[in-house]
C-alpha positions in Angstrom: -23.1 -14.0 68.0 -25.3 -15.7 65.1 -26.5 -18.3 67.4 -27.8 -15.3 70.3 -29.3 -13.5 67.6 -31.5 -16.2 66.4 -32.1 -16.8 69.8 -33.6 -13.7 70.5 -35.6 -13.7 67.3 -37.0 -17.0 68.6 -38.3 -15.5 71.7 -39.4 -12.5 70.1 -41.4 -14.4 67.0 -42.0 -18.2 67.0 -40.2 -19.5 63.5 -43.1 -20.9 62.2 -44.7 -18.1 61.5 -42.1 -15.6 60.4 -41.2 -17.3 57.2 -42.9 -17.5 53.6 -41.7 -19.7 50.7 -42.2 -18.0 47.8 -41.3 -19.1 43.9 -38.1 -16.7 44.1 -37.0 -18.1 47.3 -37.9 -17.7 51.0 -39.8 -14.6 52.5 -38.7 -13.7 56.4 -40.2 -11.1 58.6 -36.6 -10.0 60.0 -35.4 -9.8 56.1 -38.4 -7.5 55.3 -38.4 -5.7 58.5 -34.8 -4.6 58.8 -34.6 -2.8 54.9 -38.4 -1.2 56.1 -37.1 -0.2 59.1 -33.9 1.4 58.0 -35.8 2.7 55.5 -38.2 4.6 57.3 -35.8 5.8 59.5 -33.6 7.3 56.7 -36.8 9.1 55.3 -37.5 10.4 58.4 -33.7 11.2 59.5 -33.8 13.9 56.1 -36.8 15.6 57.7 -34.5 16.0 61.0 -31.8 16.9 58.9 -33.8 19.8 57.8 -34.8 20.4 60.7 -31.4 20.4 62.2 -29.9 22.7 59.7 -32.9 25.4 60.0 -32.3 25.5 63.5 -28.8 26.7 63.4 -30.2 29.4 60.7 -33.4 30.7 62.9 -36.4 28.8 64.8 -38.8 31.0 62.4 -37.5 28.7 59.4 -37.9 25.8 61.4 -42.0 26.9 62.4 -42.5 27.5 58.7 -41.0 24.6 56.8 -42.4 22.2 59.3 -45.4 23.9 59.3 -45.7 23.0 55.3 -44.2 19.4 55.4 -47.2 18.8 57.8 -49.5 19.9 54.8 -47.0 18.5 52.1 -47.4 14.8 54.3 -51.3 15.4 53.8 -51.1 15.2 50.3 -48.5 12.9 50.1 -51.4 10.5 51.9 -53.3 10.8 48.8 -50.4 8.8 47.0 -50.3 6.3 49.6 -54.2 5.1 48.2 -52.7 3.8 45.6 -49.4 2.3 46.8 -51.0 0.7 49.7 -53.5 -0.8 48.6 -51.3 -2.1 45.4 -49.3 -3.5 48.3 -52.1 -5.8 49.6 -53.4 -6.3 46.4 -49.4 -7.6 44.7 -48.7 -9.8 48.4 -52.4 -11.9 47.9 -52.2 -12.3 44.4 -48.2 -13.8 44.9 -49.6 -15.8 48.4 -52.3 -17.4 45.8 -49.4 -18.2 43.1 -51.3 -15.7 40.4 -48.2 -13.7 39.2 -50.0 -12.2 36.2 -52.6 -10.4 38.2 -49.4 -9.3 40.6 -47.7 -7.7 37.6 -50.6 -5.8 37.1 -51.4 -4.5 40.3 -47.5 -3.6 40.1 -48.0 -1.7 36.9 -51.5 -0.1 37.7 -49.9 1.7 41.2 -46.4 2.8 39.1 -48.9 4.3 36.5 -51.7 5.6 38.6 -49.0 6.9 41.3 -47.4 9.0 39.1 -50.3 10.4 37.4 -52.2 11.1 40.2 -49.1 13.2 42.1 -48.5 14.9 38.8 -51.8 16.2 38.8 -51.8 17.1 42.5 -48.8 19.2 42.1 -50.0 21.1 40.0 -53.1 22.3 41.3 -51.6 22.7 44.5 -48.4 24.7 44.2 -50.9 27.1 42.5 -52.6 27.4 45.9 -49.9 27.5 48.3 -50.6 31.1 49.8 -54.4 30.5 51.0 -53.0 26.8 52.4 -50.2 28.4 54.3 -52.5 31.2 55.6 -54.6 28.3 56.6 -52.2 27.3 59.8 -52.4 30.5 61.5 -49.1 32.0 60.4 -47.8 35.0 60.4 -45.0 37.7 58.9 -41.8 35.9 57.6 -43.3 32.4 58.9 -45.7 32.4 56.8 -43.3 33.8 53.5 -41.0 31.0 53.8 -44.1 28.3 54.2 -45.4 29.6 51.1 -42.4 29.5 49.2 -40.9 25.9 50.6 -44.6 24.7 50.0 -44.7 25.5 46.2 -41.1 24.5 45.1 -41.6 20.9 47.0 -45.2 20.4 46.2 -44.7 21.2 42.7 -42.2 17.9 42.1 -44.6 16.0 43.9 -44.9 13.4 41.6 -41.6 12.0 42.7 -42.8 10.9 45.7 -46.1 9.5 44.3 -44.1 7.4 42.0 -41.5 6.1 44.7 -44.4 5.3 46.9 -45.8 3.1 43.8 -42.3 1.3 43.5 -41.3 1.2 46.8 -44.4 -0.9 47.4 -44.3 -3.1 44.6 -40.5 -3.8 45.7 -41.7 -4.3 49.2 -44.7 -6.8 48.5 -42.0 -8.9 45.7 -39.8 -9.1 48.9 -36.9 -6.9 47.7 -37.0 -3.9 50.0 -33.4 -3.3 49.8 -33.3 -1.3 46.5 -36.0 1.0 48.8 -32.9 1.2 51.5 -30.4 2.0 48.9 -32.1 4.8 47.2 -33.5 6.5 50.3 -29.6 6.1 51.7 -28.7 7.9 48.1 -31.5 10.6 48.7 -30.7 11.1 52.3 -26.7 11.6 52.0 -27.5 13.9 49.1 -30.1 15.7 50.9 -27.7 16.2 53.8 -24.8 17.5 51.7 -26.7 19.9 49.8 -28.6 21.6 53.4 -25.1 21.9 54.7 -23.7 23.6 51.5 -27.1 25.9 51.1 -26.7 27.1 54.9 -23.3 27.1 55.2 -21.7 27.8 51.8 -24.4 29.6 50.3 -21.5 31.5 48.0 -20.8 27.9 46.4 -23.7 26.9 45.3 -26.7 29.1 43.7 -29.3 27.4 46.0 -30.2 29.9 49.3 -32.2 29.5 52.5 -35.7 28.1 52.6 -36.1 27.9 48.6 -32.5 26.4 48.9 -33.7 23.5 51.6 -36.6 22.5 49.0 -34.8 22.6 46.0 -32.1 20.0 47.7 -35.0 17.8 48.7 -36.3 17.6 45.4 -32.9 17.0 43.9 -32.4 14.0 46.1 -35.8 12.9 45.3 -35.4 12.7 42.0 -31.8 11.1 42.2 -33.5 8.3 44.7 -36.4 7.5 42.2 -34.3 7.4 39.2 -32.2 4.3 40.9 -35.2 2.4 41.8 -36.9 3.1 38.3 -33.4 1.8 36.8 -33.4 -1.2 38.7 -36.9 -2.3 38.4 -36.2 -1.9 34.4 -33.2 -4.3 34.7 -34.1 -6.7 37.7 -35.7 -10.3 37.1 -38.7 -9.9 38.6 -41.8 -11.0 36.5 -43.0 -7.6 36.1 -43.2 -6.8 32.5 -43.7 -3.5 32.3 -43.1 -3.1 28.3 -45.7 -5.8 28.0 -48.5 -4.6 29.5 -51.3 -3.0 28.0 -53.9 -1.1 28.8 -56.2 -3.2 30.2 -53.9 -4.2 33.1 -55.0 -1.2 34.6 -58.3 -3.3 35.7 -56.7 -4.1 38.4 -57.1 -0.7 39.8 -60.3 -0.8 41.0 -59.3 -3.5 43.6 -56.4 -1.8 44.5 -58.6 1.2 45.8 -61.4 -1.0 47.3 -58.3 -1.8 49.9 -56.3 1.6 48.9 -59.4 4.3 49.4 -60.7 3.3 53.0 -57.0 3.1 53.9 -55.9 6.0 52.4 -59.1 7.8 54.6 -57.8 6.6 57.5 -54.4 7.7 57.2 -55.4 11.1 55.5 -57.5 11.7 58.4 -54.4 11.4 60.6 -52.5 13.7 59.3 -55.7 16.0 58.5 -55.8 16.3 62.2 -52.1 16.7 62.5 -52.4 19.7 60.6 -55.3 20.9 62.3 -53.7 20.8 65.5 -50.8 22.9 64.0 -53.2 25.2 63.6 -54.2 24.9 66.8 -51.2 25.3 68.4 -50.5 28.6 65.8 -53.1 30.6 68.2 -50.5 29.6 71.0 -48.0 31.3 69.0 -44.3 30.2 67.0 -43.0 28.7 70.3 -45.8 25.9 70.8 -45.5 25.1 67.2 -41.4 25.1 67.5 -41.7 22.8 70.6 -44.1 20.4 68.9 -42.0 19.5 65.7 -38.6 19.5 67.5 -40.8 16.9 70.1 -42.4 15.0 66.9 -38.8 14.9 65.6 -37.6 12.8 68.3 -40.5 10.6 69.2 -40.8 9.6 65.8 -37.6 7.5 66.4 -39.9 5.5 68.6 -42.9 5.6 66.3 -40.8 4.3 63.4 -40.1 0.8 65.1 -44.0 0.1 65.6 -44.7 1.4 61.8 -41.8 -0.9 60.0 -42.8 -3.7 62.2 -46.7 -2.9 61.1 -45.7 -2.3 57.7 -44.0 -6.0 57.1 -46.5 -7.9 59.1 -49.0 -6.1 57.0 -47.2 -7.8 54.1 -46.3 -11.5 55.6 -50.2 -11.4 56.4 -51.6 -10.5 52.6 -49.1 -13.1 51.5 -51.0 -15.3 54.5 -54.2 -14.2 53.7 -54.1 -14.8 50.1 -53.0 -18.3 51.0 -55.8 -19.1 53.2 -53.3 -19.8 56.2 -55.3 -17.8 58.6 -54.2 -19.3 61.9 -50.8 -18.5 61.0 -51.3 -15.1 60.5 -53.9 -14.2 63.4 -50.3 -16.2 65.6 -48.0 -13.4 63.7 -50.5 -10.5 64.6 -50.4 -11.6 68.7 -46.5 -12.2 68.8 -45.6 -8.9 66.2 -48.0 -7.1 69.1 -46.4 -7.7 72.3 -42.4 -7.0 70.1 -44.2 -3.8 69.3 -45.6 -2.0 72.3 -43.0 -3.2 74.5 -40.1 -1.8 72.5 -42.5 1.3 72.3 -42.3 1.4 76.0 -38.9 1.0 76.1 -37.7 3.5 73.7 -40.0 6.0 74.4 -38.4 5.5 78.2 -35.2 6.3 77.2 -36.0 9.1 75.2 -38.3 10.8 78.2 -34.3 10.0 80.3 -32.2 12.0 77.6 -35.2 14.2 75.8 -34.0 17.4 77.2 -30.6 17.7 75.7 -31.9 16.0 72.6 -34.3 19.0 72.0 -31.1 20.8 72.9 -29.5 19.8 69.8 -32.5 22.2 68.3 -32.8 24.8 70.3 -31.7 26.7 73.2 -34.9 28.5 73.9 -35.7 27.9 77.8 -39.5 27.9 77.3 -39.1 25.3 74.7 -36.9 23.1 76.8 -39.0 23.6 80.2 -41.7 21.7 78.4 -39.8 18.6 76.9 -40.1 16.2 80.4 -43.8 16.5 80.6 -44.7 16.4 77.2 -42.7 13.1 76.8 -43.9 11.9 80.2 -47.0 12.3 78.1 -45.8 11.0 75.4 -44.6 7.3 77.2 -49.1 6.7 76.8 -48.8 7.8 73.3 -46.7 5.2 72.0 -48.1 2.4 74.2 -51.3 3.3 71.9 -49.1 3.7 68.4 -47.8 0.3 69.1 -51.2 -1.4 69.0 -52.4 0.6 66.3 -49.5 0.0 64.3 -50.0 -4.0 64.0 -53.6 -4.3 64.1 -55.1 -1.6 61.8 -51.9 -3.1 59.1 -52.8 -6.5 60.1 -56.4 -5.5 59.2 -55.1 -3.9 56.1 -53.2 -6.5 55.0 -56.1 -9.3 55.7 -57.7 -7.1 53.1 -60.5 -5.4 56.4 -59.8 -1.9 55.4 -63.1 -0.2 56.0 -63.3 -0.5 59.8 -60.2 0.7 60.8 -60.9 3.4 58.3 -64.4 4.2 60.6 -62.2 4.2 63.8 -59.3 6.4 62.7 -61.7 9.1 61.4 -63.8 8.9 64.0 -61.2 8.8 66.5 -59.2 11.7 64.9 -61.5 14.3 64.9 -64.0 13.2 67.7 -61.3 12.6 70.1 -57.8 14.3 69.2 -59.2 17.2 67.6 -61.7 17.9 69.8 -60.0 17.5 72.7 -56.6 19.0 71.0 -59.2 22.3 71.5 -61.1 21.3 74.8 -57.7 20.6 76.8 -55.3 22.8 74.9 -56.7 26.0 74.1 -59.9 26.2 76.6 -58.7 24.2 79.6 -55.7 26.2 79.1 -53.0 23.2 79.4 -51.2 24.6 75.9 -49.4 21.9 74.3 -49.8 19.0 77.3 -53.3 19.6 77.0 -53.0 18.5 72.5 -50.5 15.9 73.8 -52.6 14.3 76.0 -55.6 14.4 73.4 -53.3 12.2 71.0 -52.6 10.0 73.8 -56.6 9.6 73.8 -56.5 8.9 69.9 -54.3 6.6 69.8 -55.0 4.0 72.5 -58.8 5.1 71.0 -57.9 3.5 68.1 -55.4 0.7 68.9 -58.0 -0.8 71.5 -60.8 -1.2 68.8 -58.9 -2.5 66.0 -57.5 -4.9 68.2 -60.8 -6.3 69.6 -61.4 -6.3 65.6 -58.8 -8.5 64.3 -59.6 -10.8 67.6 -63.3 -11.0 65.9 -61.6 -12.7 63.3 -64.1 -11.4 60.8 -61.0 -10.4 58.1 -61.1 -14.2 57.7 -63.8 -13.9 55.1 -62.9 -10.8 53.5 -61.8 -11.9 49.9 -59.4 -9.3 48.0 
């Protein structure tokens, strides 16, 4: 069985590039991938736990709370500046043997992360009604936003910090204490749902304010074990040590974290826009387009890990000067990508119908699950290029173009065509479906043609 799988893994990705020796041992695509991937997955499996567990209580909780995680995700982007670019930052400073300036990168994001979400947070949860009002809804939709909104946003620093040591763990090459925690986070998240919808008499937690207050409980459970273990572990971070002026290192941490953290706020800008696009449709469009999301992002999570890890084996690359290796990684990590894309998001348009009906039984909602993932088959065909080469840009330390394409691409073509094709045209949710479609293979195309340039070869971090 060993022997086949490394078989496999030999076709996939050639072994010479998908291994990095590092001073604490040997760094593997497949041993970062598979924690990233399973981690993702697990964050993404407590949102459709939520969702689940709403659904059996009434789709109008489901509209609303995943109405606000769109906006909550939005701000969440904010912390990703920081941790992402720390991520580059920490994996060239360890490819170019400078573990000093790696430790301080590590202790500028934990810092900055969790000042920056604490601040956020705040200001905010004290705005929750005129952000909620923003997506077009209405009546008890719009009650249970507001008040889902304010309880998670308000412990938002949580998830700022994570972020900060999730990618410090990530770039040190010990993403399994990321796994671990968001396994913790998502087993408690899952108990507490259950017990708030269907044992509300046992615990003093009760609908929608009852969902938040479990994922913040589980938050704060998962960051307390990574926080422990990066206290205790032997990695050369040292925290206690560090003084202020290792938050230097901050300003190159946002020259890569700011242009990427743009692009990806952007995204989910749009996402958000379109929800409130979709709101003049009325509850059912938005229903049908986060039960859809919920499902397709079992496909979009392969492409992301994958993008995430080469993101990483490429700083570490980069920061090595080994640039022929890496632009070899980016090719082979791009043809793994869109053609499991293809293949997943195949078998999901072959079962997507009873898969939504684990959600919902509404018939107007189910009507429209074949086409939209018909649809949808494009999409991911575009996410997969994307994926790999705006991280693979990322991670060479080229941040600013792929910036210029996402935000161009976001509201010039998904936006404005989310409007043209979907609300003008008429063609309701296909029509904002087929505008991402446009987005993404938009933006994959040209970031592609960029790393071929091979102009991230003399970018410096």
């Amino acid at each position: 069985m060993r022997e086949l799988i490394h078989r496999i893994s030999d076709r996939l990705i050639s072994p010479d590039v998908r291994e990095i020796d590092t001073a604490d041992g040997r760094l593997t695509l497949w041993g970062l991938f598979v924690p990233l991937f399973i981690e993702q997955l697990l964050m993404n499996l407590m949102g459709t736990v939520n969702t689940l567990v709403l659904s059996h209580y009434s789709d109008a909780a489901v509209a609303a709370v995943g109405s606000a995680n769109q906006v909550i995700s939005l701000f969440y982007t904010v912390f990703s500046v920081v941790s992402g670019g720390a991520s580059v930052v920490i994996s060239h400073r360890l490819g170019a043997k400078d573990e000093k300036a790696a430790g301080d990168a590590s202790f500028t994001a934990v810092v900055t992360g969790f000042s920056v979400s604490l601040l956020c947070g705040l200001l905010f949860s004290m705005a929750a009604a005129p952000l909620m009002r923003m997506l077009n809804l209405e009546g008890d939709v719009l009650r249970m936003a507001r008040q889902y909104f304010r309880i998670c946003i308000s412990f938002a620093f949580l998830q700022g910090t994570m972020s900060a040591c999730s990618a410090t763990l990530r770039s040190y090459g010990r993403p399994r204490v990321a796994v671990a925690a968001s396994i913790l986070m998502n087993a408690l998240n899952a108990v507490l749902n259950l017990m708030v919808i269907r044992l509300p008499e046992a615990v003093p937690l009760h609908g929608v304010s009852g969902i938040a207050a479990a994922n913040v409980i589980s938050r704060a459970t998962a960051l307390t074990v990574m926080l422990v273990y990066m206290a205790r572990c032997d990695l050369p971070l040292h925290f206690a040590s560090k003084r202020l002026s290792a938050l230097r290192s901050l300003k190159n941490i946002l020259r890569i974290g700011v242009p990427a953290g743009i692009s990806t706020l952007s995204y989910s800008l749009s996402q958000v826009v379109s929800t409130s696009i979709l709101g003049l449709l009325g509850q059912t469009a938005i229903s049908a387009k986060i039960y859809i999301s919920t499902i397709v992002f079992y496909v979009y999570v392969i492409g992301y890990s994958l993008g995430l890890t080469v993101s990483i084996m490429i700083g570490w690359m980069s920061g090595a000067g080994d640039f022929d290796r890496a632009a070899k990684l980016n090719r082979e990590a791009l043809k793994v990508a869109v053609g499991l894309n293809m293949l997943f998001s195949a078998v999901i348009w072959l079962f997507g119908r009873p898969l939504v009906g684990f959600f919902t039984k509404d018939p107007a909602i189910l009507a429209m699950v074949p086409g939209i993932l018909a649809i949808d088959f494009f999409v991911e065909i575009g996410r997969g290029f994307n994926h790999i080469e705006e991280n693979s840009l990322r991670g060479a330390g080229d941040a600013v173009f792929p910036m210029a394409v996402s935000v161009i691409s976001c509201w010039g073509i998904s936006i404005l065509f989310s409007w043209l094709l979907g609300i003008r045209a008429g063609f309701g949710l296909y029509g904002c479906w087929i505008a991402f479609m446009l987005d993404e293979l938009f933006r994959g195309i040209n970031d592609w043609r960029r790393f071929r340039s091979g102009k991230w070869r003399k970018i410096k971090v």
